[in-house]
N, C-alpha and C positions, 0 to 999 in steps of 0.2 A: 504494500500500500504506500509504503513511503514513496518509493520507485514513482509509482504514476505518479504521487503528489508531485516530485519533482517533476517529472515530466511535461505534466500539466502547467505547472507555473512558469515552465522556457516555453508554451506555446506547443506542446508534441500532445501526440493521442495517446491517450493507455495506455499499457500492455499487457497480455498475459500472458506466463511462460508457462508454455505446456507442458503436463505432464512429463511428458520425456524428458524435456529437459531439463527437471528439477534438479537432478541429480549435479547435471551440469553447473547451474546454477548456483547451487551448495558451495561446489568444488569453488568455482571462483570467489567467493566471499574467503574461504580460506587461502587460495591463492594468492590473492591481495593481503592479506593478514599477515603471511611467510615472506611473500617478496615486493609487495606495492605494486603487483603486478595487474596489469586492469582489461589485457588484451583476450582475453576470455570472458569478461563480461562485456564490452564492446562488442564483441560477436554475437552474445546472448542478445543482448537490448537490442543491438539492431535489427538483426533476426527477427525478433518480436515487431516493434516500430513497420517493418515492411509490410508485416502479415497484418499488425492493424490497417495498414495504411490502406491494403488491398482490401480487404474485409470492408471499410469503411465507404472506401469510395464505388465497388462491385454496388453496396445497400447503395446506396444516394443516386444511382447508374439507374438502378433497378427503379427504386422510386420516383425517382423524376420521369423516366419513362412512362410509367404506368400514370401520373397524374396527369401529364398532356398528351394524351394520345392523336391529337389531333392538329396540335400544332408543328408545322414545315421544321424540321432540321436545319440551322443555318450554321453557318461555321463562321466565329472572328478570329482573323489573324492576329498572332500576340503583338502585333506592331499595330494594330487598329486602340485607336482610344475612345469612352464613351466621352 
């Protein structure tokens, strides 16, 4: 929980670390605790981060969809300004 608080308060989404990876996870708090070492939680968090990121934006994909079914597709170029 701290994790997302942190997360959260730089502006990132969630995370949650799956199962599987708990083990991993572990590992690296003690990692860090032996050597200050952080390149295994970097891997974990971001891991995580992507899979929100994709989870998040698949729903918001899906939902927008479904609420304007009717409205044309239009595409703006990132160089277009409102």
């Amino acid at each position: 929980m701290i994790n997302n608080y942190l997360l959260i308060r730089e502006g990132y989404v969630p995370i949650n670390i799956k199962f599987i990876d708990r083990k991993n996870y572990y590992e690296a708090f003690q990692e860090f605790d032996r050597k200050g070492a952080t390149l295994i939680m970097e891997e974990i968090v971001g891991k995580a981060l992507t899979n929100s990121y994709h989870t998040r934006l698949a729903y918001l994909k899906a939902n927008e969809l479904s609420r304007w079914p009717n409205m044309p597709r239009t595409s703006v170029s990132p160089t277009q300004t409102c």
